[in-house]
Steps between C-alpha positions, in 0.01 A plus 500: 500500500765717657801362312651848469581578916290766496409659829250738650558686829155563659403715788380368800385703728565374905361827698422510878412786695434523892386743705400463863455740853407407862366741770541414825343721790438466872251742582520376874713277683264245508374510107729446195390560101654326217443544154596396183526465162683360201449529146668267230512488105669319241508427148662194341554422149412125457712376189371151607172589375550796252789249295509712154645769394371791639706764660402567773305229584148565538373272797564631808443348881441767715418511855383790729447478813360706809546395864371711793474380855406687863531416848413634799679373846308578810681406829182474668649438810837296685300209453296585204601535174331564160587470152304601152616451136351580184647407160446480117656402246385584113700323229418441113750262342412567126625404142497784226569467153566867405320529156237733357299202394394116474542407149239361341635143573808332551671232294645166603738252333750723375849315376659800665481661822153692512602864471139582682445489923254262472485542875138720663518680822453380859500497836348566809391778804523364837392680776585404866375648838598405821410647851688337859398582859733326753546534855641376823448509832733435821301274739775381806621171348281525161592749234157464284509600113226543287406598101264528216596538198332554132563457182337616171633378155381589121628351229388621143731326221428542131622360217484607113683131369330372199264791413664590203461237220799275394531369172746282425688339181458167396608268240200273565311817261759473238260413152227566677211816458769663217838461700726331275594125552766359753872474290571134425880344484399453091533875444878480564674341245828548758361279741417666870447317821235474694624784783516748189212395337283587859696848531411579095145409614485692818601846269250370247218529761634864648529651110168375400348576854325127568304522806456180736409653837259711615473575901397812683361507878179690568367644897187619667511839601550473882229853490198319263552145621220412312576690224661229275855469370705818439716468283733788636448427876790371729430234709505652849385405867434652792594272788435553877641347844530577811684395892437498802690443806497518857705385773607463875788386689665462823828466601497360873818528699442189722847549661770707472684183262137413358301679219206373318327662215122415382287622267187521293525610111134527290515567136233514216621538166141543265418333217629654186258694283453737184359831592277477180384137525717491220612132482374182350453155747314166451154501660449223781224295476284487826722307760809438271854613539695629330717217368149361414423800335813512276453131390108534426514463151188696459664789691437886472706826520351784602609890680589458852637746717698294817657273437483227825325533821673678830748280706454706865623204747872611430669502913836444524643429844838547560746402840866506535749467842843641567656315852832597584567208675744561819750296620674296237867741507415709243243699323204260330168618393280251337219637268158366302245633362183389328275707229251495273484789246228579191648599143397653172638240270460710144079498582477796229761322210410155534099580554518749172694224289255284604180716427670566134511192400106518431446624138223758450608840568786452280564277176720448209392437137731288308342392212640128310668513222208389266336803625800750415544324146096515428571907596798530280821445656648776346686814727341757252174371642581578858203715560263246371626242669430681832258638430359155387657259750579733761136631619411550850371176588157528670506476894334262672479530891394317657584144260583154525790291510391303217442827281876608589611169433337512146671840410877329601584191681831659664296637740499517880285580799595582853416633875624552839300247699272656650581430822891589476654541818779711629813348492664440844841407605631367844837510611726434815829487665712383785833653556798488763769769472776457774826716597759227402786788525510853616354690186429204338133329449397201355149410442338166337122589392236262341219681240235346368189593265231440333275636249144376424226649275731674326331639159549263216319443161450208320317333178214298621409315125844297455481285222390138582696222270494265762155379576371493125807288401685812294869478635463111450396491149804768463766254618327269247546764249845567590589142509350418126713875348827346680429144355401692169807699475715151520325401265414749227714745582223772612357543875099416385297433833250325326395174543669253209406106528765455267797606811533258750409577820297863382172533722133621366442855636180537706457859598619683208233362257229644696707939463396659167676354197650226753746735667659607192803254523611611185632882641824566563422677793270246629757233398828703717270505803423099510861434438611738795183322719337827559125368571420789681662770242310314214175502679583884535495536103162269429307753762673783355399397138180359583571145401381329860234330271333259791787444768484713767801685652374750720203543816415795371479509062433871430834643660868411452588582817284582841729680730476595870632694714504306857716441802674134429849649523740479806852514612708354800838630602732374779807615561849475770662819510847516696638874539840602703545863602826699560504815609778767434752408754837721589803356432863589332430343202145749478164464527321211333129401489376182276148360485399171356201289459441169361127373366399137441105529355247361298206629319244288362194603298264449247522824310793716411263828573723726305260582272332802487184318352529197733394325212676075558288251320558150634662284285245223588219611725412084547861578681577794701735367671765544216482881561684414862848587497792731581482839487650644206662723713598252743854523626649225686810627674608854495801617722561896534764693683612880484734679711646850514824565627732806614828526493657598813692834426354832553324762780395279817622157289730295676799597279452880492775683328430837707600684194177716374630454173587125480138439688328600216769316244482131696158504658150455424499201301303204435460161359136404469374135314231308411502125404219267379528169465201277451317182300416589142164568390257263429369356150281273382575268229177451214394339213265793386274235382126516478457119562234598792374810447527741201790765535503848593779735571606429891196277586319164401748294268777758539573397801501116431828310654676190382511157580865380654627215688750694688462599889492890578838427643660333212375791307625787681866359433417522138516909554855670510679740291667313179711666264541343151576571167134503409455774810363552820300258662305468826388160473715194421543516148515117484117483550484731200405386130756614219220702373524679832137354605497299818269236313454286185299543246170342521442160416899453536686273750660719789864634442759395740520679821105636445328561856180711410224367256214696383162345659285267335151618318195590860783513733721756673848474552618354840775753578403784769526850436785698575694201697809639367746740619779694261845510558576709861520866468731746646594889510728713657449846527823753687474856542786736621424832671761744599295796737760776549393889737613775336347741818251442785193605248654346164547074412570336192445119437684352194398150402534176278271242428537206338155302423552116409878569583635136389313532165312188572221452307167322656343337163156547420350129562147504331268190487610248208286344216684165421326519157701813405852542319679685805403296804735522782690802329594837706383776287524804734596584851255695735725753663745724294877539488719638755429856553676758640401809654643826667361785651573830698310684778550795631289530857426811623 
């Protein structure tokens, strides 16, 4: 421990360099050239991941970059015009760790920070191509445009994480193969507690050098695929996709007030592939798909190259109108428009995640501790131990689910379906924008979207505790530890005919040593209700014995990636226009827009992966909710306005000198004011389904009584003693949870309860708004001549100029110890900025 202040100052390096040039050349009046090119680099030192001591620090992000692009412009002729562009774009995001060497391993468990990088090298090259030909042609009334375009893309990420072997410190090896035994409290006649007697233990196991841990990744060699394990080789990928797209349109001058535009978009986006064949996928049966595939216990993974068949039937129509109708006193134009539009929605991330899921062509060894202590435990026995332990496994390809599922039951399988489509959106809008003043406009528009196929993956072999009668004999469980506990003193879930009202158990006798009621662990999760989170930890440790949880036995989870998500947005938008307008008290010009929308979906698709497990799959329908970008109400406005003194201002001083002292300057501002975001409030419970970071039982809500309205006034900004809140601190247990302890009565003024054991809580997702939100920004810009060839522009900025912090309103877990509490704010303090230009 630090106790002395001491302080290191590191170098971090932050570099960028640039460079770029453009030709442009018209060898003829009617041909133009363009070309171009840009070259970036950078180097950043990443203390987040290098965190000791070294100086400088030796991971590095770096970044280069080329860019080129040509064009030629041919004006065919005065109706006829022609346009090609070519483009590329080479980048390789990569991770370095600048030493000579890998050591020979790296060591874990330290009671100190790890003076070692334990962090390997990665990254990726991407490579993109694009070429554009797009023309248009002048027919009377129609002006006709057409295009093609293509796209190539390669992808080749590789990854060293894991291939160096990781031993790490345990006290579970203390007396054990020659390490000396764990310290006991009788050694100190002194007395020490049971915090110091852990820490004397912890240095016990780093002096003596008592292994517990053993783990170290191993890849096939993407050049000898059949080769075997390597167990130097980096697991890399060589991924593939291309686009295609063509289109046509026509905008039709009906009249000289009428215009209507219609057109014809095609797009084919191929299936992703590995240049190599380099991937592992399950192997259909004759006939079956591919969620039939993934849950056929008797499944097998073998190479395969694409990775879903071609989706070619992508047309997308689009039609929109502009009338300016005549007539009504003043300028009106009403507008529509209707489209449909193809998108790549992350078909190379999501579709790799997915394809990596299968084990095969990479694997990690970590050995159990009986293993490790039949090795000797011991660090001086490193090499032996991996050497031992730490083989190349043998490779198997093509194998079985059931032989994976031997070797480790966290395991997982996956595949895009095999018919994945390409994700489509359709969108449309009505608008009317009238003259209401001279200068000023007004327009009221209506948007709508919507989003179907969109690219989503999800686990097909959710945990079943319903139908064999798991989550009931739980609550049973639960029931006889609560009357237990009143009685005895200890939470025992057992049944005991001796306490009234405890129930005989039905399902547990039939798991492997009757569910283990006697574990701790086991023990916490019946008393929390957790059926789904405990059937989790009887797959996981093999102790199903005859019930069944899962369709498909030899896999944890079956995942696919398939096109279940969607979106819908709809939205009023309300915008006034004012346009500079002379006067003696100077020009002014303000715009402002209102928005009143709604987005509903069943998957946030932020994800890079697109990975969103359901929390029940018997119940989709709990995924539908608000976006969790979903803003309710947002109102903008900014202006800009010039004082009246100077040349040609309405209060011109006619002095040269006292022009350039009074005039030139400006107010500018920009205000936001709008709903809070949205959170969701949870119980984090896996009483359904087992949890997983962000999907499954993570995402499990609460029970409440309360209407959505009733609970929106709960949320506010109170200040107390005890600090900052954003939710009514009366709802709020002393212990800062927003529930009682299990198996206690409810504490006055409790709305949210954790659900009961099989079921999932009742409250929708993000139905919640934060407190409103608003920011001011104000610049001040003072432009002064100094000759007819020379200006200079002085100004000051002032970001978030009232200070006003918008708080950082995440989604709340009742069960923990800051619930409702503001912890952070999302934008920073007021800053303030000034700058000079001199234009020339």
């Amino acid at each position: 421990m630090n106790t002395t202040g001491l302080q290191i100052i590191r170098s971090t390096p932050f570099d960028r360099d640039t460079s770029a040039f453009r030709v442009d050349y018209n060898p003829t009046e009617r041909h133009h050239l363009e070309f171009i090119y840009r070259q970036a680099g950078e180097t950043i030192g990443r203390t987040d991941i290098d965190t000791t001591f070294n100086n400088p620090v030796i991971v590095n992000n770096v970044g280069p970059t080329n860019f080129g692009a040509a064009a030629w412009v041919w004006n065919v002729s005065p109706r006829l015009n022609n346009e090609i562009r070519f483009g590329a774009n080479f980048t390789a995001p990569f991770f370095n760790v600048n030493r000579s060497q890998n050591p020979a391993f790296f060591l874990g468990g330290l009671p100190f920070t790890n003076p070692d990088v334990t962090f390997l090298p990665q990254g990726r090259d991407t490579q993109i191509m694009t070429i554009i030909d797009n023309a248009s042609l002048q027919l009377g009334a129609h002006n006709l445009r057409f295009g093609v375009q293509f796209d190539w893309l390669k992808v080749r990420p590789v990854n060293d994480a894991g291939i160096v072997p990781t031993l790490t410190l345990s006290q579970q090896s203390l007396g054990v193969g020659g390490n000396p035994a764990a310290l006991t409290a009788a050694l100190f006649p002194g007395g020490i507690n049971v915090t110091q007697l852990q820490t004397a233990n912890t240095f016990l196991t780093l002096y003596s050098g008592a292994i517990g841990g053993l783990s170290r990744t191993f890849n096939v060699n993407a050049s000898r695929p059949t080769a075997g394990f390597d167990p130097t080789a980096t697991q890399a990928r060589d991924l593939r996709l291309n686009q295609l797209g063509a289109y046509i349109t026509d905008q039709w001058r009906l009249r000289p007030n009428l215009t209507v535009n219609v057109g014809l978009r095609y797009d084919y986006i191929t299936p992703l592939s590995e240049a190599n064949d380099f991937a592992l996928l399950p192997v259909p049966a004759a006939g079956a798909t591919t969620a039939q595939t993934l849950l056929n216990p008797g499944g097998i993974v073998n190479f395969a190259g694409r990775f879903w068949q071609p989706d070619r039937n992508n047309f997308a129509p689009n039609i929109s109108v502009a009338w300016d109708i005549k007539g009504l006193g003043q300028p009106t134009v009403l507008r529509g428009g209707y489209s449909l539009a193809y998108v790549n929605d992350e078909a190379i991330r999501a579709a790799d995640n997915s394809i990596l899921t299968n084990p095969g062509l990479s694997t990690t060894l970590a050995p159990t501790i009986g293993q490790i202590q039949a090795a000797g435990p011991r660090l001086s026995n490193a090499s032996g131990l991996i050497n031992t332990l730490l083989a190349p496994p043998p490779f198997n390809v093509p194998y079985s689910y059931a032989s994976q599922f031997a070797i480790t039951t966290n395991t997982a399988f996956g595949s895009p379906d095999r018919n994945l489509q390409t994700p489509f959106y359709q969108q449309w809008n009505v608008s009317i924008e009238r003259e209401i003043l001279r200068d000023t406009v007004l327009t009221v528009r209506y948007v709508g979207n919507r989003s179907t196929n969109l690219i989503r993956a999800v686990d097909l072999n959710q945990l079943d505790i319903i139908n064999n009668g798991f989550a009931a004999d739980v609550a049973r469980a639960r029931s006889n530890g609560f009357l237990a506990l009143a009685a005895t003193g200890v939470f025992n879930p057992a049944f005991n005919s001796s306490i009234p009202g405890s129930q005989p158990l039905t399902v547990f006798p039939n798991l492997a040593s009757g569910g283990l009621l006697t574990n701790q662990t086991i023990r916490n999760l019946i008393q929390t209700g957790e059926a789904g989170s405990l059937a989790g930890v009887y797959i996981t440790n093999r102790l199903t014995g005859s019930v069944v949880f899962q369709p498909n036995p030899n896999t944890l989870a079956a995942n696919i990636l398939n096109n279940s998500g969607f979106s819908n947005y709809h939205g009023l938008q309300v915008e006034f226009r004012r346009r500079f307008a002379r006067s003696i008290v100077g020009d002014f010009q303000v715009q402002a827009n209102y928005t009143y929308s709604k987005t509903l979906t069943n998957t946030a698709g932020t994800g890079q992966t697109r990975f969103e497990a359901l929390l029940d799959n018997q119940q989709p329908s709990l995924e539908n909710s608000r976006a969790p970008f979903d803003i309710p109400h947002i109102f903008k406005v900014n202006g800009i306005y010039e004082l009246p003194f100077g040349q040609g201002k309405t209060l011109d001083p006619g002095n040269g000198f006292l022009r350039r002292l009074v005039g030139g300057f400006q107010v500018g501002f920009f205000l936001e004011v709008g709903s809070g975001p949205p959170f969701g409030i949870y119980s984090r419970r896996g009483t359904i389904n087992r949890v997983t970071a962000g999907t499954r039982g993570d995402l499990n809500t609460v029970d409440t009584t309360l209407t959505r309205r009733e609970l929106q006034r709960l949320v506010g900004i109170y200040r107390t003693p005890q600090g900052l809140f954003f939710i009514d601190p009366r709802v709020i247990n002393f212990d800062g949870r927003a529930v009682q302890p299990d198996g206690q009565a409810p504490f006055n003024g409790q709305v949210f309860f954790n659900p009961a054991p099989g079921r999932a809580g009742s409250l929708q997702r993000f139905i919640l708004n934060g407190p409103r939100r608003y920011n001011l920004d104000i610049n001040i810009v003072k432009r002064t001549p100094v000759n007819e060839r020379v200006n200079t522009e002085l100004r000051f900025e002032f970001f978030n100029a009232f200070n006003s912090p918008i708080f950082n309103i995440g989604d709340q877990n009742v069960n923990a110890t800051n619930f409702g509490r503001v912890t952070s704010t999302f934008n920073g303090p007021r800053n303030i900025q000034v700058a000079f230009k001199i234009i020339f």
